[in-house]
Structure formats: structure tokens, C-alpha cells
N, C-alpha and C positions, 0 to 999 in steps of 0.2 A: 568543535566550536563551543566555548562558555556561551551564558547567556549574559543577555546586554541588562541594562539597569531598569528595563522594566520587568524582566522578568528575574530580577536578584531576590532570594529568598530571603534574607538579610535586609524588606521593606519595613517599617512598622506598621506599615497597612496588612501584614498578610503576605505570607509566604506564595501565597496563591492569588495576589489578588490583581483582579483584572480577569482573571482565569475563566473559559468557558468550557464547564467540562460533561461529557455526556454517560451515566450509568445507567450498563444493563442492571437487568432483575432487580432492579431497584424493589420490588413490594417485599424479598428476601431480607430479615434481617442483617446480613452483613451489606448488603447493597445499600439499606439504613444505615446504616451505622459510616459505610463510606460518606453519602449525599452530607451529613453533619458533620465530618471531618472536615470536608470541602468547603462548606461553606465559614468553618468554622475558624478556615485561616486565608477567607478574604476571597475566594474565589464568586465571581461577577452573577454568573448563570451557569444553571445546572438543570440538567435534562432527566429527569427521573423516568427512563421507557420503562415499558410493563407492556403487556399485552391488554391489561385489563386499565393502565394508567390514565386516569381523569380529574377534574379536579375536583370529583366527589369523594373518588375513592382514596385522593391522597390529600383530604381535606385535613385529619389529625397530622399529618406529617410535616406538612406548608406549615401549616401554622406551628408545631413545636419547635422548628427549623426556622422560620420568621421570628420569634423570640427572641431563641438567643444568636442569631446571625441577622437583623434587619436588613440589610444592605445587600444579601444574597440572594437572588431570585430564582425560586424551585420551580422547575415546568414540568408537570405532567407529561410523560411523551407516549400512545399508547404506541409498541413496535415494539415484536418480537420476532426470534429471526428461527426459532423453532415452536413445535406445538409443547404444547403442556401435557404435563405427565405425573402424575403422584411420586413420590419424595423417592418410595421403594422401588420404582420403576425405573427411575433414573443411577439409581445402584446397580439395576441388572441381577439376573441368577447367579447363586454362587457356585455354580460350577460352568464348564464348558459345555457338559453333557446337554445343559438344561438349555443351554444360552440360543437363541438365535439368531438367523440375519437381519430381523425386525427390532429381535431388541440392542443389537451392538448400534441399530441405526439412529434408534432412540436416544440411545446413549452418547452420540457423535454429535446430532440434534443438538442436546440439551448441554454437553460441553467442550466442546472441541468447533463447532459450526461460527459463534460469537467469534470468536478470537480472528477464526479466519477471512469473516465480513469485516472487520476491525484492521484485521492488514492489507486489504486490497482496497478498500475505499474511503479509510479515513485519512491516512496521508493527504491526498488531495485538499481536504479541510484544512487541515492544518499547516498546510503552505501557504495561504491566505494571510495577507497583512494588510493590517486598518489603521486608521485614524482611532484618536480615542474618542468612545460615543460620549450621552450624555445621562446615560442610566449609574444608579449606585454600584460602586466597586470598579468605574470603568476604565479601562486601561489603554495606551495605544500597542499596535503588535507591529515592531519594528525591522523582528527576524523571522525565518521558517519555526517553528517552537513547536514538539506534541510531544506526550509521551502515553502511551499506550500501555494500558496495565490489563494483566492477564487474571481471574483470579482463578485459581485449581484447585491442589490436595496433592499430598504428600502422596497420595497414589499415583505421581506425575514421575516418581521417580522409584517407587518402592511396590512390591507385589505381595503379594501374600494374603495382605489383609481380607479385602474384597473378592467379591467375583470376577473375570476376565473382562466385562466388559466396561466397568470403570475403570479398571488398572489400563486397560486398552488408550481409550478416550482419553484418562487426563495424562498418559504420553501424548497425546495427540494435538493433547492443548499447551503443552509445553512446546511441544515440535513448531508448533506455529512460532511461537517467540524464537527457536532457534532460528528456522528459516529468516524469519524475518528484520535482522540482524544483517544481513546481505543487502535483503530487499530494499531496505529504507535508506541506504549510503545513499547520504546527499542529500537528502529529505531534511534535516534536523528533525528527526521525527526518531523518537527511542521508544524499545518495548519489552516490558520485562515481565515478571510472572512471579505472582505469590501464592505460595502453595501452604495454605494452613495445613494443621494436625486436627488434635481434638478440639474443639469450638464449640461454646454453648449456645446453641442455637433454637434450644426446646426439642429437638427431633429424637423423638421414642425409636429404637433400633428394633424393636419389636419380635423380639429373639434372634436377630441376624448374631452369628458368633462373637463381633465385636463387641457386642453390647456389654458385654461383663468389663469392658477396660473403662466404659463409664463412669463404673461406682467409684467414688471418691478415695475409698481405701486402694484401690487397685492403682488409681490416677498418683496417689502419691510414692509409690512402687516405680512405676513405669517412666514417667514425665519428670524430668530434672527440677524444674517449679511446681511441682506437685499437685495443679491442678489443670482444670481445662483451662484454654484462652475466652476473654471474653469477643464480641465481635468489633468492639472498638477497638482493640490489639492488631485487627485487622487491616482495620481500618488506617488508624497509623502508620501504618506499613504504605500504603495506597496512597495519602497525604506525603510521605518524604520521594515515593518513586515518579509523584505528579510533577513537583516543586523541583524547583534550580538545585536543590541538594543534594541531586543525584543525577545533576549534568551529566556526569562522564561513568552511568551505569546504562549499559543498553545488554539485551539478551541473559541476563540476570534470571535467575530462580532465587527469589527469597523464601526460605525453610522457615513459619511460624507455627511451631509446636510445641514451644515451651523445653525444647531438647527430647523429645521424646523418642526421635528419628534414629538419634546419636546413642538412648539406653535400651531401645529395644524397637528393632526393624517391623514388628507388627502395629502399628499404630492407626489409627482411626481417623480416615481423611473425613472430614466432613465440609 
């Protein structure tokens, strides 16, 4: 099923707009950097969760995002669907030896758990068709329409880099986008998965072995564009898999690493 003309990408209001769209981990940089893609081609309302999400804590954000989007309305949403965990923790030990049943759970937690709240209950949302309201950006919803984006790391497909229990997990968050290719026949509901590389994100690797493919000299060695991604590279990615543009992409892994995957299989999911 195309999409109808309210939701053609090809509007000059905004490939997005009308669009009500909801982002986890939003306080993450790349979770920023999506919210401003979104809004930034016309999408209605956008749900910024966090665990910690208020409209104190995401008062610089609204407002840089009300700027240069007026017509987009940022919500605060606080809701998380795992606990929090420090950055290294969420990597896991780097061996098996070290790893446990506590931390692979940790690990599933924090990426693989999202995706799969994301296939069992948002369909429903997204069957839903309205009238258009009378807020900015608003649109009417004439067909079934979702598309569900997964975001991972190239450790969804490649081992080595990491410890076992990332490499684990982001198979596990890709697994969902496969299964769930099945599950939504009928739905007009698609769901696809974008698996960055190296990403500059600020995060110190803090002697994990990867850390050496950070330094710049090495990045231009290793990564066909010779350097890191920024997280609005990201983000763009997220912005064409939301939009009519990618109507007829469902179950997709998109590979954003600057080709790094393609010159050397050790590369750095972040």
C-alpha cells in the first residue's frame, strides 16, 4: 500500500508533516539530534521520553527546537522501559569469562527490550485515523500509516569488536525488526533498523580495545569517509525511514558507518 496525499513526502509543508512521532532516549545525543530532524521537516508533535523527561530538564532543548521548528510541539514524556546504567555497563565485559546472567540482562534492558515494547504495542497507535485537529502542523490520518525505527550498531551484525554481551543484544534488536516484518502484515505499519558505526557522541572508551580506532589517523585508515559520523547523519537516516520515502522499505537494516563495515570488520558500534 503507497501512501495517500496526506502523507506524500513530496508536501511543501514537510515531508513529515502532520506526523506524530514518539523518541526513545531522547536526553542521548543521537535521540537529539533525531527529535530536530523531525521536527525540522514538519512533523506535528514529538514525544521526547526519558526516564528523567520534564519540561525543566528539557527546557534548553524545547526551546532550541521551538526556534528553528515553531510549528512543532516537543513533549516531554518521562517513560522508560529499562533501568539506567552507566555508558560501560551497557557495553558489557569483554570476554564471556567475565560476563554474567545479570549483565547480558542489563544489556537486553537497555537494547533489545525498546524495540520489542515497540512491536507489540504501538501498532495499535498507529491504526488509528483522525480528523485533522486544529494545532500547528496538523494533518488529517486517512490510512493505517507507522513506521517504526529501530536504532542499534553495527554490532547487530558483526562480532569481534565488543564483548559478547553487546554483540548478543544488538542481534537481538535487529531480530525484533526481522520478526516483526510478519507480524505487522496488514497493519500498514513498517519497521526497520539503523545500525550506526563510529558516531561522535563525546563517549571516552576509557581503554576498552576499541578505543585506538577513535584517533583520527586511524579513522582515516579504517572508514572509507575517513572520519567519524556525526549524530545528525543519524539522524537523517531516521527522518527518510519515518517519511513516505521509504514506503515500500520494511525489515531493512540500514549500515551508517561511513563504509567502515565494508574496509575492516572490526569497527566501533556506538
Amino acid at each position: 500500500m503507497d501512501v495517500t496525499e496526506d502523507f506524500s513526502p513530496y508536501r511543501a509543508d514537510g515531508k513529515l508533516h502532520g506526523f506524530v512521532c514518539v523518541v526513545t532516549g531522547a536526553s542521548q545525543p543521537v535521540g537529539q539530534a533525531i527529535i530536530r530532524e523531525l521536527a525540522a521537516h514538519g512533523a506535528a508533535s514529538i514525544y521526547a521520553c526519558d526516564k528523567t523527561a520534564s519540561s525543566d530538564t528539557y527546557k534548553t532543548h524545547v526551546e532550541q527546537v521551538g526556534e528553528e521548528s515553531p510549528n512543532s510541539k516537543i513533549i516531554p514524556y518521562p517513560f522508560n522501559v529499562a533501568k539506567e546504567h552507566e555508558t560501560l555497563v551497557l557495553i558489557g565485559p569483554p570476554s564471556i569469562e567475565a560476563t554474567t546472567p545479570d549483565d547480558l540482562q542489563k544489556c537486553f534492558e537497555a537494547h533489545s527490550l525498546a524495540p520489542f515494547f515497540a512491536l507489540k504495542y504501538v501498532p495499535a497507535a498507529m491504526a488509528k485515523l483522525t480528523q485533522k485537529g486544529t494545532y500547528p502542523n496538523a494533518a488529517p490520518k486517512t490510512q493505517k500509516y507507522g513506521s517504526i525505527i529501530v536504532i542499534s550498531s553495527v554490532a547487530s551484525v558483526h562480532g569481534g569488536c565488543w564483548g559478547p554481551c553487546y554483540t548478543m543484544t544488538s542481534h537481538a534488536a535487529l531480530g525484533v525488526v526481522k520478526a516483526g516484518v510478519a507480524t505487522l502484515k496488514g497493519t500498514g505499519v513498517r519497521i526497520n533498523c539503523i545500525s550506526p558505526g563510529q558516531i561522535d557522541v563525546g563517549v571516552d572508551l576509557q581503554g576498552f580495545p576499541p578505543a585506538s580506532l577513535q584517533k583520527p589517523e586511524v579513522q582515516r585508515t579504517t572508514i572509507g569517509l575517513e572520519r567519524a559520523g556525526k549524530t545528525q547523519e543519524v539522524a537523517r537516516v531516521a527522518g527518510f525511514l519515518a517519511s513516505g520515502f521509504s514506503s515500500y522499505v520494511t525489515g531493512a537494516n540500514l549500515i551508517v558507518d561511513g563504509g567502515a563495515s565494508v574496509m575492516n570488520p572490526l569497527t566501533v558500534p556506538i
